[in-house]
Biopython code that builds the backbone (N, CA, C, O; Angstrom):
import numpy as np
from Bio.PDB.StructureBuilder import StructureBuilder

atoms = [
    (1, "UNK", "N", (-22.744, -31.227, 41.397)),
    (1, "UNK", "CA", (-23.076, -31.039, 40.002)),
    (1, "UNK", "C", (-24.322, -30.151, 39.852)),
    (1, "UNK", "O", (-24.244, -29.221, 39.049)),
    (2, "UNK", "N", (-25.806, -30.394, 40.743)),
    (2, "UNK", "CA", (-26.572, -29.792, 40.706)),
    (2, "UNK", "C", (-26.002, -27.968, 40.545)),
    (2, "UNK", "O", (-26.158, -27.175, 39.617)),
    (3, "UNK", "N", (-25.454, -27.846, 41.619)),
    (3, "UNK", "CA", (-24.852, -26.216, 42.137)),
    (3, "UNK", "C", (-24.222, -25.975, 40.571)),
    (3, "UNK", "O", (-24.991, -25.290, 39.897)),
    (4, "UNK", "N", (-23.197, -26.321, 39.973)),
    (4, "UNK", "CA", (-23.040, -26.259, 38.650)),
    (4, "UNK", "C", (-23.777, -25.785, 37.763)),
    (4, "UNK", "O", (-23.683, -24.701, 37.187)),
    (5, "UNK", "N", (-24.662, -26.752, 37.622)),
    (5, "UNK", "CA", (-25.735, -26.749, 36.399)),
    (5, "UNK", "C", (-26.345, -25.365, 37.092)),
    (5, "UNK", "O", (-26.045, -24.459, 36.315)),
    (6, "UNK", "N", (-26.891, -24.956, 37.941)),
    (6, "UNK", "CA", (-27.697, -23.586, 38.542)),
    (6, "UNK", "C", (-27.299, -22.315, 38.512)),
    (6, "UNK", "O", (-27.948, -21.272, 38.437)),
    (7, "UNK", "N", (-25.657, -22.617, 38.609)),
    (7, "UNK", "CA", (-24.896, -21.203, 38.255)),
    (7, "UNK", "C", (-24.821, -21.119, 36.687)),
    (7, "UNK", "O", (-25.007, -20.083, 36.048)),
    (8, "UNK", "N", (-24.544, -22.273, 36.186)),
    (8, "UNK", "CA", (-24.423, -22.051, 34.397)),
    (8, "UNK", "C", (-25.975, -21.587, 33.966)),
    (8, "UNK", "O", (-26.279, -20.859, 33.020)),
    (9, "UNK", "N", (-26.730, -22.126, 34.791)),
    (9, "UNK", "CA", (-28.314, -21.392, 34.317)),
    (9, "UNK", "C", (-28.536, -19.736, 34.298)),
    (9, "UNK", "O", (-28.908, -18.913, 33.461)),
    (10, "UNK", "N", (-27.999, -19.703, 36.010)),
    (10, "UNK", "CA", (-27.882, -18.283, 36.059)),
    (10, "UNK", "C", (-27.153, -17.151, 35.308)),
    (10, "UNK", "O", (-27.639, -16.030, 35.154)),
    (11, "UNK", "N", (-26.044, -17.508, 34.892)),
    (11, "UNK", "CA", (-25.121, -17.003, 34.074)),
    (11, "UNK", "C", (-25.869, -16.832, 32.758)),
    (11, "UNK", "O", (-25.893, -15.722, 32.226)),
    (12, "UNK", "N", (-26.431, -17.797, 32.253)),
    (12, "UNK", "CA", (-27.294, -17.918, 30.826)),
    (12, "UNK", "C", (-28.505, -16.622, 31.091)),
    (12, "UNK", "O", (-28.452, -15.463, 30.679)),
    (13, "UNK", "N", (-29.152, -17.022, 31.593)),
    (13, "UNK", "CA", (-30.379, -15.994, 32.102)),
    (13, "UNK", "C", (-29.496, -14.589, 32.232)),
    (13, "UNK", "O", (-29.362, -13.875, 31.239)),
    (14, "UNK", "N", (-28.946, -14.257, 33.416)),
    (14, "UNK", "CA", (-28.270, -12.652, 32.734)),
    (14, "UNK", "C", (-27.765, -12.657, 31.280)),
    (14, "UNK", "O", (-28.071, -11.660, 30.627)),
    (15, "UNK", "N", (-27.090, -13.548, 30.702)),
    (15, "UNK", "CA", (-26.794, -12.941, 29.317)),
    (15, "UNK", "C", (-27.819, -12.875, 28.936)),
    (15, "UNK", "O", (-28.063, -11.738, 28.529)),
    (16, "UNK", "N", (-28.674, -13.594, 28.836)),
    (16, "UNK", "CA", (-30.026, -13.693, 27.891)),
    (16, "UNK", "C", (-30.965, -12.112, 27.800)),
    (16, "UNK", "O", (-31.398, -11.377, 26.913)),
    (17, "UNK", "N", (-30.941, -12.166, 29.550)),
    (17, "UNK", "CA", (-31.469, -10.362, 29.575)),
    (17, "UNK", "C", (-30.377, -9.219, 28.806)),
    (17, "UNK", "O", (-30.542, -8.329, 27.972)),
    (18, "UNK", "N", (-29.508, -9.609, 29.359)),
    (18, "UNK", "CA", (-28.562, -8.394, 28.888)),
    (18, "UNK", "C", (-28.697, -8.103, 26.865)),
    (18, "UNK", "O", (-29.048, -7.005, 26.434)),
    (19, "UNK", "N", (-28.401, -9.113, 26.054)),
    (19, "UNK", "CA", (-29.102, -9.345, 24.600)),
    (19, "UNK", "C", (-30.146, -8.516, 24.801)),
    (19, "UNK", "O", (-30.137, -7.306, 24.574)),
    (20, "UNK", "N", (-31.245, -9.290, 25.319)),
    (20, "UNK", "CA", (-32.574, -8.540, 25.000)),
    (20, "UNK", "C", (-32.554, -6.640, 25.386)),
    (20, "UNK", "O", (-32.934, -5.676, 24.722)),
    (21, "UNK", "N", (-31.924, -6.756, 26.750)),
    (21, "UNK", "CA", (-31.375, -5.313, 26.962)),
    (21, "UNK", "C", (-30.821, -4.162, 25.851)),
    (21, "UNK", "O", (-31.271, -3.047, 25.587)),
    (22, "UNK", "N", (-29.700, -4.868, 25.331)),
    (22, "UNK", "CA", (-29.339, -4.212, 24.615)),
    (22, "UNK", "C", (-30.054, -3.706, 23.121)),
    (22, "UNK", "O", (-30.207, -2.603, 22.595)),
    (23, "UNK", "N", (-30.482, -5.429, 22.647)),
    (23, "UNK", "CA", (-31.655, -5.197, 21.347)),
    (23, "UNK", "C", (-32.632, -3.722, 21.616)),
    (23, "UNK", "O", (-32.399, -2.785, 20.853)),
    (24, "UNK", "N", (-33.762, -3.528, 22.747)),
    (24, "UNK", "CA", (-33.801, -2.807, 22.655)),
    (24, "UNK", "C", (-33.359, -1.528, 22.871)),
    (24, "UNK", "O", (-34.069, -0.585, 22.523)),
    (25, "UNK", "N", (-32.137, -1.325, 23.470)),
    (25, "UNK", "CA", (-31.742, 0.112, 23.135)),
    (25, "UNK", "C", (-31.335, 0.763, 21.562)),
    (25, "UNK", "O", (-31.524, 1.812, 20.946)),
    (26, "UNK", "N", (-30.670, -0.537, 21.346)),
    (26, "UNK", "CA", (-30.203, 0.025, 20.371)),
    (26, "UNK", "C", (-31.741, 0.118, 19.152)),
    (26, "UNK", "O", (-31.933, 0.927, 18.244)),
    (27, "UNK", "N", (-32.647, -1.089, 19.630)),
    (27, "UNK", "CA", (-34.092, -0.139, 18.719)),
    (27, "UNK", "C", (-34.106, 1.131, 19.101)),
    (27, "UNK", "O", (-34.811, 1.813, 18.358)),
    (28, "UNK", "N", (-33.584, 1.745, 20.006)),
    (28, "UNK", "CA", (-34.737, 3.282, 20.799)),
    (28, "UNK", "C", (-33.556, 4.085, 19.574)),
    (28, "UNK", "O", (-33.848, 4.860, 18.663)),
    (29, "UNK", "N", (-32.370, 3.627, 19.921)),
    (29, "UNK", "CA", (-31.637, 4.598, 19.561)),
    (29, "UNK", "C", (-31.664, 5.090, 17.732)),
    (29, "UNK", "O", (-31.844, 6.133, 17.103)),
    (30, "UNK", "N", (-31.416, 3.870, 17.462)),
    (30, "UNK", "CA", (-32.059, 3.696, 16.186)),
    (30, "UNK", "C", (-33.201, 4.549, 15.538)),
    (30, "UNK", "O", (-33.091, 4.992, 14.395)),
    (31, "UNK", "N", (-34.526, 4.803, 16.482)),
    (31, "UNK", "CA", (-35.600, 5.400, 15.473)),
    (31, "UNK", "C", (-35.219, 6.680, 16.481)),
    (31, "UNK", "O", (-35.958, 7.626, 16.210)),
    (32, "UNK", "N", (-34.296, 6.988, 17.553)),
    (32, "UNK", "CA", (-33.875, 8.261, 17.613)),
    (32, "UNK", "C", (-32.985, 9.181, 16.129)),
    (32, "UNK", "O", (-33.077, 10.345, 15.739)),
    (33, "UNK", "N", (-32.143, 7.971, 15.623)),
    (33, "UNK", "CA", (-31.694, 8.446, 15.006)),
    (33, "UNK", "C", (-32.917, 8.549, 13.699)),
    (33, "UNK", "O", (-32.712, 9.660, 13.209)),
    (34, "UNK", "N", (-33.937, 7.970, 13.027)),
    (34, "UNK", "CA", (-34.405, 8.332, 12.353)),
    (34, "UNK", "C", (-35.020, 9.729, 11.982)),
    (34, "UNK", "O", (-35.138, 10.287, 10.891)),
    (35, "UNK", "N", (-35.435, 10.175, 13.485)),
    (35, "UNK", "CA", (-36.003, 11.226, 13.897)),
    (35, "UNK", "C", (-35.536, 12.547, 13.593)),
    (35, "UNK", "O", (-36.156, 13.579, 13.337)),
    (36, "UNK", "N", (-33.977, 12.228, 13.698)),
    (36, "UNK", "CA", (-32.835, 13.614, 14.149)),
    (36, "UNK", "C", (-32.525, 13.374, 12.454)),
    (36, "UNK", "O", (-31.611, 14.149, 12.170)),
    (37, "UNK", "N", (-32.967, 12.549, 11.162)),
    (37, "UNK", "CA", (-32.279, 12.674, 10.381)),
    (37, "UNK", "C", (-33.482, 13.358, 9.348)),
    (37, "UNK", "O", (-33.233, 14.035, 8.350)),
    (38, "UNK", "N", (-35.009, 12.956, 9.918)),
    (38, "UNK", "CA", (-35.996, 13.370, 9.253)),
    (38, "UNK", "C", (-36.028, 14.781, 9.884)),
    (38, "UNK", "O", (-36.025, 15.406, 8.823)),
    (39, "UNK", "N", (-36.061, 15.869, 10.965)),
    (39, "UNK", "CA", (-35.348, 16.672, 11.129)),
    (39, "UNK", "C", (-34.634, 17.471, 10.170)),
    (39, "UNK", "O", (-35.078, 18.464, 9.593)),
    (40, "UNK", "N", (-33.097, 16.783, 10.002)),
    (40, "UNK", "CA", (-32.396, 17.342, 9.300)),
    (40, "UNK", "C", (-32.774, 17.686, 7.734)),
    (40, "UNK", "O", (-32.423, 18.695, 7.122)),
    (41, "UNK", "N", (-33.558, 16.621, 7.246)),
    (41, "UNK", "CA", (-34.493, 16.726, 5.783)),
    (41, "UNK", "C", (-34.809, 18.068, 5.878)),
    (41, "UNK", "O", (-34.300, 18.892, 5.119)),
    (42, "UNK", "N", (-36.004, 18.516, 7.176)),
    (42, "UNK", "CA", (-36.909, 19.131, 7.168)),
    (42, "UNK", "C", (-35.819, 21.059, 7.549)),
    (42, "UNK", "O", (-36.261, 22.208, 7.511)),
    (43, "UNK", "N", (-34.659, 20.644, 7.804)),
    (43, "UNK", "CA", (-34.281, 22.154, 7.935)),
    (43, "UNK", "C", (-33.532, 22.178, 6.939)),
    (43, "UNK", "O", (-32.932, 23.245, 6.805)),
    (44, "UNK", "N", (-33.272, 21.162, 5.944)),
    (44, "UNK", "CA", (-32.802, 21.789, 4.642)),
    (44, "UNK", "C", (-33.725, 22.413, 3.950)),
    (44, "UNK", "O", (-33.734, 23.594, 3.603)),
    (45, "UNK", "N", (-34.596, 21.492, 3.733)),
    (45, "UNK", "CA", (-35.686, 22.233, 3.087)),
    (45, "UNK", "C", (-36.064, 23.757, 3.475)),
    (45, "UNK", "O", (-36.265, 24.612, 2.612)),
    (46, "UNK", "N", (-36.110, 23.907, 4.308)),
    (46, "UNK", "CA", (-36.258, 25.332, 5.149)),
    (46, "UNK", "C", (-35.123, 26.068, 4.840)),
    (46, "UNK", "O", (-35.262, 27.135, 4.243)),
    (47, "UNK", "N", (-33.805, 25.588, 5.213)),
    (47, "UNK", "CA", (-32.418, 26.654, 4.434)),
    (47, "UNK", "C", (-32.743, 26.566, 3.005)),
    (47, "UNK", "O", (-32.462, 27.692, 2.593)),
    (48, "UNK", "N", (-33.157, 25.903, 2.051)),
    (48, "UNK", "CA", (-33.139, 26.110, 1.010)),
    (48, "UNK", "C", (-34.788, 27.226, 0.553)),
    (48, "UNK", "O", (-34.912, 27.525, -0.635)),
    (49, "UNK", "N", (-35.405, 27.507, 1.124)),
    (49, "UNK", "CA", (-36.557, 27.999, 1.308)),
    (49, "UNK", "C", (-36.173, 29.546, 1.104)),
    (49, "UNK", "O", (-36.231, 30.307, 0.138)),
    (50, "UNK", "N", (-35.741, 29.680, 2.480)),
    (50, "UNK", "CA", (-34.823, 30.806, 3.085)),
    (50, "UNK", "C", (-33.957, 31.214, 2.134)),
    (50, "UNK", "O", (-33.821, 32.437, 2.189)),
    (51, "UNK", "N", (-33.187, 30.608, 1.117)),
    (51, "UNK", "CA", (-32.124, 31.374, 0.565)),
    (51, "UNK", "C", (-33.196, 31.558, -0.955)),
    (51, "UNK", "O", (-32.759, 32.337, -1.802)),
    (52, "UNK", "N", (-34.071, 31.098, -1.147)),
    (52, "UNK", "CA", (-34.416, 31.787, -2.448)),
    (52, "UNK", "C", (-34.909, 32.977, -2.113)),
    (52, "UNK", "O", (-34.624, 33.945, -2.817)),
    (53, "UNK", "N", (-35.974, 33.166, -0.657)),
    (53, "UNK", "CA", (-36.393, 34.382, -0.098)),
    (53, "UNK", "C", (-35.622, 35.579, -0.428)),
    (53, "UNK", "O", (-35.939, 36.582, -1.067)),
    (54, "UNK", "N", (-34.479, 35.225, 0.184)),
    (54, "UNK", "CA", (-33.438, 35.801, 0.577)),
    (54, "UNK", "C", (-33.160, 36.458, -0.873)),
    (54, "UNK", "O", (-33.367, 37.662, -1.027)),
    (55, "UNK", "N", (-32.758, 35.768, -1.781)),
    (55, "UNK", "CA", (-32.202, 36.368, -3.183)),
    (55, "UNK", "C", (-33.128, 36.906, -3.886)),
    (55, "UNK", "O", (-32.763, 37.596, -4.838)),
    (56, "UNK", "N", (-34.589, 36.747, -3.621)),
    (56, "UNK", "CA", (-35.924, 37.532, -4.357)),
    (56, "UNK", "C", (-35.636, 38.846, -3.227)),
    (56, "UNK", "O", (-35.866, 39.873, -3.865)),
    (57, "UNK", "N", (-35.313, 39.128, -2.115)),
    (57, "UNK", "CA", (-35.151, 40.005, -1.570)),
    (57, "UNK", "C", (-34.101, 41.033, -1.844)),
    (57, "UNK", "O", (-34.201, 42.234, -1.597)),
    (58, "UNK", "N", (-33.015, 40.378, -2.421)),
    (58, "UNK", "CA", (-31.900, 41.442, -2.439)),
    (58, "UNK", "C", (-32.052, 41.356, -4.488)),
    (58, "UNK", "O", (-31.031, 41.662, -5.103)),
    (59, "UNK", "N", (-32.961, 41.061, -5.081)),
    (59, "UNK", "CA", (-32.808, 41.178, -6.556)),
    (59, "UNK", "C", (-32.718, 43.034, -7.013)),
    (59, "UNK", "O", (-33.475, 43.923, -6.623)),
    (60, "UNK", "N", (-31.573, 43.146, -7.908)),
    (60, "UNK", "CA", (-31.341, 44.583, -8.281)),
    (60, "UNK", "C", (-32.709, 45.356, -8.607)),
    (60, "UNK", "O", (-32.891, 46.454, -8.082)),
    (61, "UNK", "N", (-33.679, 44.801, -9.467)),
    (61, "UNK", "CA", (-34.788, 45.530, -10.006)),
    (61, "UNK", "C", (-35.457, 45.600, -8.701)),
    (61, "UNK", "O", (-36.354, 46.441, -8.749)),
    (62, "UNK", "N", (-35.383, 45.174, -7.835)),
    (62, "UNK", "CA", (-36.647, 44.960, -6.428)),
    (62, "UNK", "C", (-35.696, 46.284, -6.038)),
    (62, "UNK", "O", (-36.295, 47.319, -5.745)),
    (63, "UNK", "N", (-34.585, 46.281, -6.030)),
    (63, "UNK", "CA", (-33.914, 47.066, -4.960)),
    (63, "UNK", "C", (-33.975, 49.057, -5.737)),
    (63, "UNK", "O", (-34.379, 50.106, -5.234)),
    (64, "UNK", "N", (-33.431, 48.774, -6.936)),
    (64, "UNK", "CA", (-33.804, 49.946, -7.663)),
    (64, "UNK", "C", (-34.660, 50.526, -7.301)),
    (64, "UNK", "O", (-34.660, 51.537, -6.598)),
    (65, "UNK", "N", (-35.876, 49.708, -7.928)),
    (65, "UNK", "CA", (-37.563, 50.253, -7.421)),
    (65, "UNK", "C", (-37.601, 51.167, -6.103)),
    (65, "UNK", "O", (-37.955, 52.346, -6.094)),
    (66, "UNK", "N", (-37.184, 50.435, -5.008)),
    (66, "UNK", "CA", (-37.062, 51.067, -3.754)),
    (66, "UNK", "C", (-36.171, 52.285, -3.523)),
    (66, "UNK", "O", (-36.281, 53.038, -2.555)),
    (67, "UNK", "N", (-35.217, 52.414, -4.573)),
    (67, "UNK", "CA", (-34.779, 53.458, -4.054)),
    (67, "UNK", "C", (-35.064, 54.690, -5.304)),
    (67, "UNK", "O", (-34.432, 55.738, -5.440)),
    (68, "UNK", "N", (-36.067, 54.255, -6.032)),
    (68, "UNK", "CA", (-36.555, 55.512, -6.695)),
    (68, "UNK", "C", (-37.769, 56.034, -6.351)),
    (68, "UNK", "O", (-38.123, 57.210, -6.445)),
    (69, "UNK", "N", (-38.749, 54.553, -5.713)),
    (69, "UNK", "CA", (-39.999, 54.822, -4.962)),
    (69, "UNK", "C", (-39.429, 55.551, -3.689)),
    (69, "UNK", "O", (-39.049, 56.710, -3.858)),
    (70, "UNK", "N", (-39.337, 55.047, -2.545)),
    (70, "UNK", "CA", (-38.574, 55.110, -1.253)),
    (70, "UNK", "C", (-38.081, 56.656, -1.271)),
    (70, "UNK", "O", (-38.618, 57.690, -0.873)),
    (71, "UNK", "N", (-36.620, 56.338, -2.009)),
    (71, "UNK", "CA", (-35.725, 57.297, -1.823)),
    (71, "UNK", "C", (-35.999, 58.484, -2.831)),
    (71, "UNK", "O", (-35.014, 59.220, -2.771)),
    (72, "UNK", "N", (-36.770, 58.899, -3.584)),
    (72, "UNK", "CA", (-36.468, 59.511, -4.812)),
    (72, "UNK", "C", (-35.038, 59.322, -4.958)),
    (72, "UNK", "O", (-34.339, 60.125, -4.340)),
    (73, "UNK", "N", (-34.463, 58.441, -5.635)),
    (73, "UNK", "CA", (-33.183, 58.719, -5.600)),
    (73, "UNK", "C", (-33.413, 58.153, -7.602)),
    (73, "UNK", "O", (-34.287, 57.438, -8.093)),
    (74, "UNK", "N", (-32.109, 58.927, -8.340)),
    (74, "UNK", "CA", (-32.353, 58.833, -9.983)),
    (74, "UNK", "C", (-30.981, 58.484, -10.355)),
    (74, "UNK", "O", (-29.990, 58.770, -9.683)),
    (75, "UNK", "N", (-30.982, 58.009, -11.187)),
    (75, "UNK", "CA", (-29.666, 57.573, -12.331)),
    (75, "UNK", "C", (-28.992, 58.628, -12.822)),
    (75, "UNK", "O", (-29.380, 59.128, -13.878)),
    (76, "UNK", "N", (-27.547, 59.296, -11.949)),
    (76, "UNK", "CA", (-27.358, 59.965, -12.698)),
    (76, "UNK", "C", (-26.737, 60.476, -14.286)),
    (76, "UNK", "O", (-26.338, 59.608, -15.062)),
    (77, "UNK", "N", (-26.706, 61.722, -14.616)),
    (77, "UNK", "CA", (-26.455, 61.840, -16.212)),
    (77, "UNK", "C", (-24.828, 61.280, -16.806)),
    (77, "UNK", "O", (-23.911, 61.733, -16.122)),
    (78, "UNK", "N", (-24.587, 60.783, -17.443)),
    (78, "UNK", "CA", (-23.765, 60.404, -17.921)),
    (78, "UNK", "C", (-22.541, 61.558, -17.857)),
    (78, "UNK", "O", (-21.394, 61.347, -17.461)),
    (79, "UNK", "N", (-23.055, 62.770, -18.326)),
    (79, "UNK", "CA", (-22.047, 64.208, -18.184)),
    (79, "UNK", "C", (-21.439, 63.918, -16.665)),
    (79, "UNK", "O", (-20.256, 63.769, -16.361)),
    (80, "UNK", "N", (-22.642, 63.884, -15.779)),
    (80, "UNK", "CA", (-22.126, 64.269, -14.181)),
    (80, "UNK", "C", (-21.106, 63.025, -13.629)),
    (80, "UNK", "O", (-20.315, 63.316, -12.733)),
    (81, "UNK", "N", (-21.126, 61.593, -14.184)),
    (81, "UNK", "CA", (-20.258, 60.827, -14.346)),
    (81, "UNK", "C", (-19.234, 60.672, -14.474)),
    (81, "UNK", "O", (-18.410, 60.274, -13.650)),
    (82, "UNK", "N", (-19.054, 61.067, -15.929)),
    (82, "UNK", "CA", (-18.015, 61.310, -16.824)),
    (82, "UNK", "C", (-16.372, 62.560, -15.673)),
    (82, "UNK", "O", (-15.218, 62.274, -15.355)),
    (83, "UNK", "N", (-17.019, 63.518, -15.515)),
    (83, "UNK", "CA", (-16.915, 64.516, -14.953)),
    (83, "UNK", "C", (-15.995, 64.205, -13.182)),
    (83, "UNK", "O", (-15.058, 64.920, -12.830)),
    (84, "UNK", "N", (-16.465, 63.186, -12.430)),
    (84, "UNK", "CA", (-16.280, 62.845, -11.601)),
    (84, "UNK", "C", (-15.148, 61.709, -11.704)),
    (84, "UNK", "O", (-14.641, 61.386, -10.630)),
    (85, "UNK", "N", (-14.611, 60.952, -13.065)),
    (85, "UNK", "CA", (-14.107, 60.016, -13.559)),
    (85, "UNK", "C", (-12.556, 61.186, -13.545)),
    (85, "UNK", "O", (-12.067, 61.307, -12.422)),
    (86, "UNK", "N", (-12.233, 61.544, -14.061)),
    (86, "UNK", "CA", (-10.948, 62.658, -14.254)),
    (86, "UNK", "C", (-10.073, 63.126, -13.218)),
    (86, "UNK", "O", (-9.181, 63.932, -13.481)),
]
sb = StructureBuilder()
sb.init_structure("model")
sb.init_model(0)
sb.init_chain("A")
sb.init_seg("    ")
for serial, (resi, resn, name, xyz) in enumerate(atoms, 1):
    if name == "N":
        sb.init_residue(resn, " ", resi, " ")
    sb.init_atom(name, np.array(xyz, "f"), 0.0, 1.0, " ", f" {name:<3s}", serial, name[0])
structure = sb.get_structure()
């Protein structure tokens, strides 16, 4: 009976570790995942950053400007338009 009772102890004791084992992984994994999700916050914010950049960059009046500063380049006349339409 003794031998009994010592293996059912033993048996208890590994489960007991194995629980605690697992509790903490799954803590680690857990504030891993917090990590990878505060992360993800932080590169939206950044894609959303990026795309207003982006659209103050390609705005028509910004772009005009540049190509009359830049390029001398001009609007042409409505005649020379017209003309090319036919």
């Amino acid at each position: 009976m003794l031998r009994f009772n010592v293996i059912l102890l033993m048996i208890v004791v590994f489960c007991a570790l194995g629980v605690v084992t697992s509790q903490h992984r799954a803590r680690k994994l857990f504030q891993a995942l917090e990590a990878e999700q505060e992360r993800a916050r932080q590169l939206d914010v950044e894609y959303g950053q990026l795309q207003l950049e982006m659209s103050t960059w390609a705005n028509h009046p910004r772009i005009e400007k540049i190509a009359r500063d830049r390029l001398h380049m001009v609007t042409p006349d409505s005649t020379v338009t017209n003309k090319g339409a036919r």
